[in-house]
N, C-alpha and C positions, 0 to 999 in steps of 0.2 A: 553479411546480412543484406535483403536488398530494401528498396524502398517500402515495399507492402509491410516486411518486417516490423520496420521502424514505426510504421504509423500504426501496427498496430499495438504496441510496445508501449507507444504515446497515449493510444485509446483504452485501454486497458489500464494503465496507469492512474489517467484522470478519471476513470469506472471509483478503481482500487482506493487510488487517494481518496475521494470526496467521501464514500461510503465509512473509509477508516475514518475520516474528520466527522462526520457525520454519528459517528459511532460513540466520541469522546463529548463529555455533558461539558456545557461552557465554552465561553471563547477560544479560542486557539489563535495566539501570537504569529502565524507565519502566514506566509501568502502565498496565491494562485504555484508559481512556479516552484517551490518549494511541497508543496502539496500533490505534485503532479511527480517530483522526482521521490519525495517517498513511498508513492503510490506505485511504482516502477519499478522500485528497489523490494519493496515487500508483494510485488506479485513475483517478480525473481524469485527469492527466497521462498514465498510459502509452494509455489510451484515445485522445489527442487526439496521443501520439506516433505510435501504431498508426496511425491516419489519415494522419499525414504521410507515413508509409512506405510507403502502399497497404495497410496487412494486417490492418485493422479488422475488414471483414465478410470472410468467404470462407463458403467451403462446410462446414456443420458448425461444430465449436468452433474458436473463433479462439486456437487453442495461442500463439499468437505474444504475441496481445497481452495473454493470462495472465503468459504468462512476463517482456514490459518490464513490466506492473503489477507481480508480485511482484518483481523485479530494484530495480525506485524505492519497492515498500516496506519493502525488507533497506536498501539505502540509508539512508531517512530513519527508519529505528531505530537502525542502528549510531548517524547522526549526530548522533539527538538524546540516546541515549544516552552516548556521546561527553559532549556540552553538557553534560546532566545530572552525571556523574562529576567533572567537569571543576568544575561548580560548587559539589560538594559538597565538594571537594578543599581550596577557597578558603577 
């Protein structure tokens, strides 16, 4: 992967994250760099879910597969935040 890859991996991510965090009502236990890797991790996945379904590329912005990456990364902040509170609880 080269360098353009990565940074935009990184921008895309931090898009994905804040929007997911954004998404979830109330506080969220986790912070900036955590926010940025589940933003990265659920725009992978809803990308490669988008493909499963047919609705990756279309004509224009692909509204669809915005919205499963932001839907997997409210997901995986509730959940890690969840984790998070849960272990701080302990």
């Amino acid at each position: 992967m080269e360098i353009s890859g990565l940074i935009s991996a990184l921008v895309i991510g931090i898009v994905i994250g804040v929007l997911g965090r954004l998404a979830v009502p109330g506080r969220q236990h986790i912070g900036v760099l955590w926010t940025i890797l589940v933003g990265i991790v659920a725009a992978l996945l809803g990308s490669a879910l988008a493909g499963a379904l047919g609705v990756r590329d279309t004509n224009g912005v692909d509204w669809v597969e915005w919205l499963i990456q932001i839907a997997l990364a409210a997901l995986g902040v509730v959940a890690l935040s969840r984790t998070k509170v849960a272990r701080v609880r302990h």
